[in-house]
Short mmCIF file of the C-alpha atoms (twelve columns), coordinates in Angstrom:
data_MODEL
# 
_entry.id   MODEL 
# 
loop_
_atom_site.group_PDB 
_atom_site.id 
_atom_site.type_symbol 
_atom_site.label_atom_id 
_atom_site.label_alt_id 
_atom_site.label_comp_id 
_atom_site.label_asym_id 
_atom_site.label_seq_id 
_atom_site.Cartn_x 
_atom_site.Cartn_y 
_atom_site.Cartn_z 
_atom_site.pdbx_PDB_model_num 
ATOM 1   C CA . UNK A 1   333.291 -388.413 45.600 1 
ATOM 2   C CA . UNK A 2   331.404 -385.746 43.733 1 
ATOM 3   C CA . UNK A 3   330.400 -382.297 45.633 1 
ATOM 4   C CA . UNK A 4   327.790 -380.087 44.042 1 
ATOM 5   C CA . UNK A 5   328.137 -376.603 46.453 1 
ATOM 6   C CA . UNK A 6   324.573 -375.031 46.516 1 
ATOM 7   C CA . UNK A 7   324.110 -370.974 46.595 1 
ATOM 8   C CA . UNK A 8   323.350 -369.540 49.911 1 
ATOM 9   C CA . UNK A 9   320.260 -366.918 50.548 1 
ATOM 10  C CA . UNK A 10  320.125 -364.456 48.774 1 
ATOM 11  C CA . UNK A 11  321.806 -360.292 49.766 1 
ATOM 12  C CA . UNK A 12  321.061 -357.074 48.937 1 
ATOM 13  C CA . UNK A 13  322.188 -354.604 46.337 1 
ATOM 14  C CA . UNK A 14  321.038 -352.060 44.033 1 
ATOM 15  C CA . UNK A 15  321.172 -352.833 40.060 1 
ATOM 16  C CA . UNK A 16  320.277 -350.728 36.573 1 
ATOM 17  C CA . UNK A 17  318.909 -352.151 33.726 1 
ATOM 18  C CA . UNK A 18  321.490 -353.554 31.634 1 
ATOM 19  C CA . UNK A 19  320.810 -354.170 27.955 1 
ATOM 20  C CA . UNK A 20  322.780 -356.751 25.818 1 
ATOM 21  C CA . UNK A 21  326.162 -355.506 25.096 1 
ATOM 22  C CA . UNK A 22  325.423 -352.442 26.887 1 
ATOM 23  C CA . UNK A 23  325.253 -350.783 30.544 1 
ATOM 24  C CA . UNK A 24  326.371 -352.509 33.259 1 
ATOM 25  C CA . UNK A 25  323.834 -354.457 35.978 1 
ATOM 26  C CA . UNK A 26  325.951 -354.689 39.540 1 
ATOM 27  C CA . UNK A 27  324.439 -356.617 42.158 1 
ATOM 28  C CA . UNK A 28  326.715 -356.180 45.417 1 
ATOM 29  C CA . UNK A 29  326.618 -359.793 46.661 1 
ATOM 30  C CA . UNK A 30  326.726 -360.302 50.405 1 
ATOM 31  C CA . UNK A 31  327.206 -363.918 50.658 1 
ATOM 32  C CA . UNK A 32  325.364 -364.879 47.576 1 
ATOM 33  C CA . UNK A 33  326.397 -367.373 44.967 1 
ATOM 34  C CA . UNK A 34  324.730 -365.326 41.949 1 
ATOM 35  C CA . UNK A 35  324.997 -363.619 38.698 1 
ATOM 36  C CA . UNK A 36  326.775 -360.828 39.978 1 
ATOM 37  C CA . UNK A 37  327.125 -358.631 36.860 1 
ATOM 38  C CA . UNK A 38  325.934 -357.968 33.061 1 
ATOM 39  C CA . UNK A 39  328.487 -356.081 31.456 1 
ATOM 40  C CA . UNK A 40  329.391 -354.857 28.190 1 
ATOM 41  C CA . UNK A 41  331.862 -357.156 26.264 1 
ATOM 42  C CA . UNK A 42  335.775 -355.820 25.696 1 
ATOM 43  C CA . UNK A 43  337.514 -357.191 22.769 1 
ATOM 44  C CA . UNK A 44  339.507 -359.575 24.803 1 
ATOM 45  C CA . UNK A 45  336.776 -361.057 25.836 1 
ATOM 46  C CA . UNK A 46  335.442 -361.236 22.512 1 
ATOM 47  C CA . UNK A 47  338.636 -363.203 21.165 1 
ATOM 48  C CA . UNK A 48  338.181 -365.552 24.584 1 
ATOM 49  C CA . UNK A 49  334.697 -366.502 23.548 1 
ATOM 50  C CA . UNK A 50  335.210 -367.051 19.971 1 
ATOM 51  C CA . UNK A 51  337.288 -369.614 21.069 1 
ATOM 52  C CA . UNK A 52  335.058 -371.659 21.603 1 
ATOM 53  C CA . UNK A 53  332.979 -371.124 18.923 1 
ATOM 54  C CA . UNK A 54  332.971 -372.168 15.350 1 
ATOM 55  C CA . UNK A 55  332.419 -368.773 13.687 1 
ATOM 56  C CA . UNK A 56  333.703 -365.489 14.583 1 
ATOM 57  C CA . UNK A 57  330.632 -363.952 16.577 1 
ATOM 58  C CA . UNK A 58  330.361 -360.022 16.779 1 
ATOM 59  C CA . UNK A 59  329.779 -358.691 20.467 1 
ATOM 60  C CA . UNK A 60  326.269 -357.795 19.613 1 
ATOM 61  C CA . UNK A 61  325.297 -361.372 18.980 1 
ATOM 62  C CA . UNK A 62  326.560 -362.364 22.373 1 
ATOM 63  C CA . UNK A 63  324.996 -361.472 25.893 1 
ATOM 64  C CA . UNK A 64  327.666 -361.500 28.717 1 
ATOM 65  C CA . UNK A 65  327.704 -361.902 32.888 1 
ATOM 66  C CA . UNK A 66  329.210 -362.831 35.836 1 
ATOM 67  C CA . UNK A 67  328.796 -364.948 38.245 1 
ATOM 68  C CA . UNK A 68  330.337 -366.156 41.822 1 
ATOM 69  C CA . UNK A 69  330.469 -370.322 41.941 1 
ATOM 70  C CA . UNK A 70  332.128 -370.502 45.341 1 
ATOM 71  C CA . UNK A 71  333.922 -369.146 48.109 1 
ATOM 72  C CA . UNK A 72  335.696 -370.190 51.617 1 
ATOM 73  C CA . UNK A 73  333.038 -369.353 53.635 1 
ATOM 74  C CA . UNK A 74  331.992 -372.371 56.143 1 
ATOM 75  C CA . UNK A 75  328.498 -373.465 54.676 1 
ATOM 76  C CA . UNK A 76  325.632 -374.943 56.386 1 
ATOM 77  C CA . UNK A 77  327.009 -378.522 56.102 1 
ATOM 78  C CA . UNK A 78  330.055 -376.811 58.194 1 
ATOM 79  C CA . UNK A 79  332.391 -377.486 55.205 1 
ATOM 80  C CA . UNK A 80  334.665 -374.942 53.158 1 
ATOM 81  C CA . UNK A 81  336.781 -374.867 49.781 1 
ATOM 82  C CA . UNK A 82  340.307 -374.317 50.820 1 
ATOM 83  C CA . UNK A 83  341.747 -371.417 48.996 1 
ATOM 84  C CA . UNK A 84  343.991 -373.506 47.023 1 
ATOM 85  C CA . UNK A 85  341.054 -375.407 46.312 1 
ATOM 86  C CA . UNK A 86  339.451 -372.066 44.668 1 
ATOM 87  C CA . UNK A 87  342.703 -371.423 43.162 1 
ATOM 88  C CA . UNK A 88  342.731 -374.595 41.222 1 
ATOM 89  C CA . UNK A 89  339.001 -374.199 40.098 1 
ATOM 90  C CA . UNK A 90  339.744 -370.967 37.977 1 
ATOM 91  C CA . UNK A 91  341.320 -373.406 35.591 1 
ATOM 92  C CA . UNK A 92  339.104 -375.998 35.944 1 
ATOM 93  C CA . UNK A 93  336.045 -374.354 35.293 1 
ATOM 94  C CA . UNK A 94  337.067 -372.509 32.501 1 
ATOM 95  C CA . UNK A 95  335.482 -374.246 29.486 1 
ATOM 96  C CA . UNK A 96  332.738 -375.358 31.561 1 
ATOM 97  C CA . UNK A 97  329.090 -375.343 30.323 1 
ATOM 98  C CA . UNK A 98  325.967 -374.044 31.866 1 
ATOM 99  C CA . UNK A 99  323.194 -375.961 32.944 1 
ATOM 100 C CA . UNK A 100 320.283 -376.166 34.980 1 
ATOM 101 C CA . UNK A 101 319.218 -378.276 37.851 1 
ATOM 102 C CA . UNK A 102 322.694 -380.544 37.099 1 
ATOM 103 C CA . UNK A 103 320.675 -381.847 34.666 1 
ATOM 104 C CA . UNK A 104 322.936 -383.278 32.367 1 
ATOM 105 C CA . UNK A 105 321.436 -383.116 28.674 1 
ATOM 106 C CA . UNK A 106 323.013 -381.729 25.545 1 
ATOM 107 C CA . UNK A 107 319.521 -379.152 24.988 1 
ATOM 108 C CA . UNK A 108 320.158 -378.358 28.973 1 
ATOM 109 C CA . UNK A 109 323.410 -376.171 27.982 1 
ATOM 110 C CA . UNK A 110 322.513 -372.237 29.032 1 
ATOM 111 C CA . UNK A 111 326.134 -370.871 28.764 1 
ATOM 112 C CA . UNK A 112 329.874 -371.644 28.921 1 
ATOM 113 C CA . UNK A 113 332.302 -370.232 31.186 1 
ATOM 114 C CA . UNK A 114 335.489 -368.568 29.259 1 
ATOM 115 C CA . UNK A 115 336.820 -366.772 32.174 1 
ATOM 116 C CA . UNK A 116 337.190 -367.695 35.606 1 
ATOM 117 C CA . UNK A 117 338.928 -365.589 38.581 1 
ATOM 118 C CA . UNK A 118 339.953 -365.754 42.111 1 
ATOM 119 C CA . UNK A 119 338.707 -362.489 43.812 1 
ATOM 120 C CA . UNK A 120 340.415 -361.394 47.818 1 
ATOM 121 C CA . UNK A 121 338.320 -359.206 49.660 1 
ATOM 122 C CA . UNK A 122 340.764 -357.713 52.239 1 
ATOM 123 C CA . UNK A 123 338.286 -356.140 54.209 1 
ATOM 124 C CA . UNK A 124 336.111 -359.079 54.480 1 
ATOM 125 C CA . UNK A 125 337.105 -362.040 56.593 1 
ATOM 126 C CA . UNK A 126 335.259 -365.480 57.020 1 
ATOM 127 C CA . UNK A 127 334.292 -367.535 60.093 1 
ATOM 128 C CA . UNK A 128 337.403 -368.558 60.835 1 
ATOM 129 C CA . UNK A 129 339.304 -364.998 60.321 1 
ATOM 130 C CA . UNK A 130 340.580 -365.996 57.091 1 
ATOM 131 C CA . UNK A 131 340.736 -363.392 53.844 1 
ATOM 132 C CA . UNK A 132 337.181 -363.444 52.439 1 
ATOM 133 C CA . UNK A 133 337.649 -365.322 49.012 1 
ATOM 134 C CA . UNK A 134 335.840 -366.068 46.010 1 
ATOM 135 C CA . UNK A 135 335.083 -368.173 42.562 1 
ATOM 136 C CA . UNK A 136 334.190 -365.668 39.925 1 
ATOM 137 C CA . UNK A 137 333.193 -366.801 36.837 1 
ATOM 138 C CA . UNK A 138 333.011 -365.209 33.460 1 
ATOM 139 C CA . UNK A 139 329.747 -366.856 30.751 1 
ATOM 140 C CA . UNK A 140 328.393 -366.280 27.773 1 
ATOM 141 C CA . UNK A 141 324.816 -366.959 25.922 1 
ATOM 142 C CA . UNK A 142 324.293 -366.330 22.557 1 
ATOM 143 C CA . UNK A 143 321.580 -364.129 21.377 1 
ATOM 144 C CA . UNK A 144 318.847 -365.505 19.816 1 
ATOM 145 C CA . UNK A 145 315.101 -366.375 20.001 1 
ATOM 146 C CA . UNK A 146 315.908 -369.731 21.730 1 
ATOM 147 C CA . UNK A 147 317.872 -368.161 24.165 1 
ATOM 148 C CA . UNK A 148 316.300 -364.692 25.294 1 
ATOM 149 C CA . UNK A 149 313.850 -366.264 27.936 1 
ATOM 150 C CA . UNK A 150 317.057 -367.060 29.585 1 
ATOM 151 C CA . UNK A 151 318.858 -363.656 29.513 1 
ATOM 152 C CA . UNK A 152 315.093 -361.961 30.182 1 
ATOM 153 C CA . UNK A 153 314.984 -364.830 33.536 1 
ATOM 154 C CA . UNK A 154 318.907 -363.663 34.262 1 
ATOM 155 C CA . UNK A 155 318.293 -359.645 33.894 1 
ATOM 156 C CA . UNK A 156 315.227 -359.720 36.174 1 
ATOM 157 C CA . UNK A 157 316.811 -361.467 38.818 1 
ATOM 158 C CA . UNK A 158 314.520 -365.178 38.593 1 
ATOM 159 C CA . UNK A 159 317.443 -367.014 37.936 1 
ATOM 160 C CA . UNK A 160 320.679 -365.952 39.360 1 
ATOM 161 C CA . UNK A 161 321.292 -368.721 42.208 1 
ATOM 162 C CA . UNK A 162 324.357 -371.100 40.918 1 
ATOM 163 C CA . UNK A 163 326.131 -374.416 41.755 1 
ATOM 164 C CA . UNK A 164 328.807 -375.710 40.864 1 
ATOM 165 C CA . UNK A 165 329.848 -380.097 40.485 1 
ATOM 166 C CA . UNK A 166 333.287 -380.613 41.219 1 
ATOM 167 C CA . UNK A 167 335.603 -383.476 41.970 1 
ATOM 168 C CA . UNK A 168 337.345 -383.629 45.445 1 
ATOM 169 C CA . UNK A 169 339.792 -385.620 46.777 1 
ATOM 170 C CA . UNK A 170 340.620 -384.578 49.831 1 
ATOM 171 C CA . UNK A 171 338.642 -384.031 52.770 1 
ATOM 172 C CA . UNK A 172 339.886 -383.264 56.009 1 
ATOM 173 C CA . UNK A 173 338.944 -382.251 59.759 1 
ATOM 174 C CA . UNK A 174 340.020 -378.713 60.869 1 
ATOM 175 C CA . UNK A 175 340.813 -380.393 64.404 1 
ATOM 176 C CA . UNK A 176 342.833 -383.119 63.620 1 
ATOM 177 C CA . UNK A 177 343.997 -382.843 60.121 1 
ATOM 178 C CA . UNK A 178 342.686 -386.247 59.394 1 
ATOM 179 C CA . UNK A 179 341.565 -387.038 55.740 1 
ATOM 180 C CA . UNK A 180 338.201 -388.461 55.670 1 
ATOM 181 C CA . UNK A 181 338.468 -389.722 52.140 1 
ATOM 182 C CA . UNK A 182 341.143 -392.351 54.018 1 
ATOM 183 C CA . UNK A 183 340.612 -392.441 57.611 1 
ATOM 184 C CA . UNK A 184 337.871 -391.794 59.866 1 
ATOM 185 C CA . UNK A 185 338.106 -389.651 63.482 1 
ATOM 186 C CA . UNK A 186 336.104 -389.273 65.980 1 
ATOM 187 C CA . UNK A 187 335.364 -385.465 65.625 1 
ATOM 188 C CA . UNK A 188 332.074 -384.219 64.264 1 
ATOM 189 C CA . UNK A 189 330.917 -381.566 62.123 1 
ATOM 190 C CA . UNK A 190 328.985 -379.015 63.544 1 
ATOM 191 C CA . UNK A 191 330.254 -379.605 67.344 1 
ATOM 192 C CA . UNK A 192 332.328 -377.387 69.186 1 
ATOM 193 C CA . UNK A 193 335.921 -378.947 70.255 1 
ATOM 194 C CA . UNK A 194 338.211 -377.019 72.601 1 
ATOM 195 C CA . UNK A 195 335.931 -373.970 71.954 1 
ATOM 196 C CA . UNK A 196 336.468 -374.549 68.139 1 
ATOM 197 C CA . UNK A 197 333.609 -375.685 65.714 1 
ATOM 198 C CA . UNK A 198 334.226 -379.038 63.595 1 
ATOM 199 C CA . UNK A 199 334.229 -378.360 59.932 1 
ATOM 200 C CA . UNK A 200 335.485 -380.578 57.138 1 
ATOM 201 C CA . UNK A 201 338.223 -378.477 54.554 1 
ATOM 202 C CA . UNK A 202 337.302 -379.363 51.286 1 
ATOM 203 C CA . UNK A 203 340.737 -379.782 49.490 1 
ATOM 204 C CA . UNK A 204 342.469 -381.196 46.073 1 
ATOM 205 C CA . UNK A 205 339.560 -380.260 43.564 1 
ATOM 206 C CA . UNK A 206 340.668 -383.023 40.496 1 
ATOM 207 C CA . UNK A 207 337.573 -382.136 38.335 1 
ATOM 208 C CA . UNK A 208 335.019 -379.366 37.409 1 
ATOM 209 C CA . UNK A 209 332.077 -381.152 35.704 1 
ATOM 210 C CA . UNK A 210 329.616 -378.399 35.469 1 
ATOM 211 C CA . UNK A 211 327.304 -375.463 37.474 1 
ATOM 212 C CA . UNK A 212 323.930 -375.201 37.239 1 
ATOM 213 C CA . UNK A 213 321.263 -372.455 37.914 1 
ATOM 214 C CA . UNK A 214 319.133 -373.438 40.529 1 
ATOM 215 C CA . UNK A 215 315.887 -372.507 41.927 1 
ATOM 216 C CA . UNK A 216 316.005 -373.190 45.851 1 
ATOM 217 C CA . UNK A 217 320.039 -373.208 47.219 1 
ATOM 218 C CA . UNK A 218 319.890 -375.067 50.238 1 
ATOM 219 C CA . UNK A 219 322.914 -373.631 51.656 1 
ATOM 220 C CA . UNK A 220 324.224 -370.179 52.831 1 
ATOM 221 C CA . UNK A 221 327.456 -371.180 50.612 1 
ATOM 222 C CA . UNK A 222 328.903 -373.353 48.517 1 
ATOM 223 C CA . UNK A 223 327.425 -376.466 50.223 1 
ATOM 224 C CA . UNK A 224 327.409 -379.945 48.813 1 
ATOM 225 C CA . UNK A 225 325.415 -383.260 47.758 1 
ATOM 226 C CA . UNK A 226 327.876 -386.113 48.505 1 
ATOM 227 C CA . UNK A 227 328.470 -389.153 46.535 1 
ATOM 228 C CA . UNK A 228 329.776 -392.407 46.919 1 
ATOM 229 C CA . UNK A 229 331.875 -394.955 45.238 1 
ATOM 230 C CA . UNK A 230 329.773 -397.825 44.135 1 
ATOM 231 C CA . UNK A 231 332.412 -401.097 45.355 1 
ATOM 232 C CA . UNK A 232 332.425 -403.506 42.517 1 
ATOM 233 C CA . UNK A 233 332.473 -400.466 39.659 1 
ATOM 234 C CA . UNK A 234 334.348 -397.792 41.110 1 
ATOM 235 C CA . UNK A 235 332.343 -395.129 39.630 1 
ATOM 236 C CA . UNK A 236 330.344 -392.536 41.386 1 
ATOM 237 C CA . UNK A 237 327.161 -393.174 42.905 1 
ATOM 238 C CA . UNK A 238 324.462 -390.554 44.157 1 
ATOM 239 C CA . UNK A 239 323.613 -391.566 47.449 1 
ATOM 240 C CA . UNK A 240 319.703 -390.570 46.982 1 
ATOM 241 C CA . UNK A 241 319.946 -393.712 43.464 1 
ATOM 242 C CA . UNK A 242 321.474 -395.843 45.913 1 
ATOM 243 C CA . UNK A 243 318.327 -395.535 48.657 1 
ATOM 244 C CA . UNK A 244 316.142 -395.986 45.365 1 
ATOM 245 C CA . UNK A 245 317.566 -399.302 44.335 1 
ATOM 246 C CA . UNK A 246 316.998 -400.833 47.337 1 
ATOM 247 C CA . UNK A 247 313.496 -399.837 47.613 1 
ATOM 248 C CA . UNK A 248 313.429 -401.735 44.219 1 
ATOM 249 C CA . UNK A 249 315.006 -404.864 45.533 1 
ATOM 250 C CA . UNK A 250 318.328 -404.315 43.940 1 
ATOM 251 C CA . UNK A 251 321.222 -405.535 45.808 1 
ATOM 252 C CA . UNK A 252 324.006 -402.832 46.378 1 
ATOM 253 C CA . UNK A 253 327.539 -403.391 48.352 1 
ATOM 254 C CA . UNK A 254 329.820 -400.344 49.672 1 
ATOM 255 C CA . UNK A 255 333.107 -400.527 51.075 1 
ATOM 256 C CA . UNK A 256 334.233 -399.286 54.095 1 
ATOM 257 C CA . UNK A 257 335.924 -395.910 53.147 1 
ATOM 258 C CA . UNK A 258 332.251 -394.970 51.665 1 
ATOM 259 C CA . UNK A 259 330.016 -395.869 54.642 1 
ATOM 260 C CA . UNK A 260 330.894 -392.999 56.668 1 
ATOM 261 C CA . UNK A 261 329.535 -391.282 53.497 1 
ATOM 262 C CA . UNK A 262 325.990 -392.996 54.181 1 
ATOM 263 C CA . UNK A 263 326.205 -392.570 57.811 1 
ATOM 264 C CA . UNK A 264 326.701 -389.112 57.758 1 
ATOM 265 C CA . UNK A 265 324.051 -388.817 55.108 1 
ATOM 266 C CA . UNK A 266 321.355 -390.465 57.295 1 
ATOM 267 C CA . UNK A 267 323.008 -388.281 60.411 1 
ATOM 268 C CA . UNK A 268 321.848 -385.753 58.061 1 
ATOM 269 C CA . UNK A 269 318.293 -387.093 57.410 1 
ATOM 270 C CA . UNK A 270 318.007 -387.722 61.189 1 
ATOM 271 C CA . UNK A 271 318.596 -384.039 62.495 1 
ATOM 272 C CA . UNK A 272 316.302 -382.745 59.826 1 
ATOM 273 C CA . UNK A 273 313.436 -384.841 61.410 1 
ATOM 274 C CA . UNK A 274 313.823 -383.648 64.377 1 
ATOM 275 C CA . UNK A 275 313.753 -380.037 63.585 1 
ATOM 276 C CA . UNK A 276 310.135 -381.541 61.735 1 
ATOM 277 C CA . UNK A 277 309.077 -382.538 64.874 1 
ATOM 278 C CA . UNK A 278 309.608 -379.276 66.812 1 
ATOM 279 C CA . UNK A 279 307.799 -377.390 64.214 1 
# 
């Protein structure tokens, strides 16, 4: 099953004009899955990047920022990364290229990730009382005329909204511990049980696969588009292709561990009219 976590709304903060390779932009994120920072580039970070290129590049030809994928807040789909889960990402995402919209094309690459951090906040707790924590990524763009309408979009604030595709194995309910990638309970998310809210704990991250800038997060945090696994193939299956195929005719099978996937999903859909029809 593939999650993509969406950014939430946006916070506030105050920023100063950063210049490449120069001052320092700090947006104080409240919530936000955003660039958070453009900073000047260290020499460690400089030997980091040039890893992964295949020249030596000088820290003027290289524009720098930072950037929070995902935390363990609960998100609109009442589902959060475990921090484990988070822990595990700051190797997984390291590497990891840049794109927008998830659109997966080769001349879709913005940036690539060559540092990745998990940051505690102390002071900050989440929902459930837990110590407020968070994905913090590390990216870099080279400079050149390709690429500065994409550092001029990133220093004006137009695109700073992120999410992130990730693989996740395990799934469970916070009331009964059950794992919903193997078993289904009765408990759903979103309704209060014993005066404590169903949410599903989003656990055992196998895969980063990319993040994307995006232009309209539909989540407060890092909320996700689920995926199935397609019977007869076993590969992964976007649930929105599947609907498509049989408007086209085309004859699709699922097996029972996935169609609590498509029930939820048209749970989902169902809700979402009715909030239509109110308005």
């Amino acid at each position: 099953m593939e999650f993509r976590g969406k950014a939430p709304d946006r916070g506030s903060g105050t920023k100063s004009p950063p210049t490449t390779g120069g001052d320092c932009l700090e947006k104080i994120n409240n919530q936000n899955h955003t660039v958070e920072s453009v900073s000047k580039i260290t020499d460690d970070e400089l030997t980091l990047i040039n890893q992964y290129t295949r020249r030596n590049f000088t820290k003027n030809e290289l524009y720098v920022f930072s950037v929070v994928l995902c935390d363990n807040e609960v998100d609109r789909d009442n589902e959060y990364f475990s921090v484990s889960a988070l822990e595990k990402m700051t190797h997984l995402f390291v590497g990891k290229t840049g794109i927008t919209d998830h659109n997966p094309s080769a001349e879709n690459q913005t940036a690539r990730i060559f540092q990745c951090t998990l940051e505690k906040d102390t002071l900050k707790k989440t929902t459930y009382g837990d110590t407020y924590c968070r994905l913090v990524a590390k990216a870099y763009i080279p400079v050149n005329e390709h690429t500065k309408p994409v550092i001029e979009m990133i220093e004006s604030g137009i695109r700073k909204e992120v999410s992130v595709g990730c693989a996740v194995d395990e799934i469970y309910c916070n009331i009964c511990h059950t794992n919903s990638r193997n078993a289904h309970c009765e408990h759903k998310k979103g309704h209060v049980y014993g005066g404590k809210l169903c949410c599903h704990v989003l656990e055992n991250v196998s895969d980063a696969y990319e993040w994307s800038f995006v232009a309209v997060p539909s989540q407060r945090m890092a909320g996700v588009m689920k995926h199935y696994l397609h019977q007869n193939k076993n590969v992964e299956v976007n649930v929105e292709s599947f609907i498509q195929d049989l408007k086209k005719g085309k004859c699709q099978s699922v097996d029972n561990k996935n169609i609590k996937v498509l029930l939820d999903y048209i749970s989902e859909l169902e809700k979402y009219s009715q909030f239509g029809k109110v308005y």
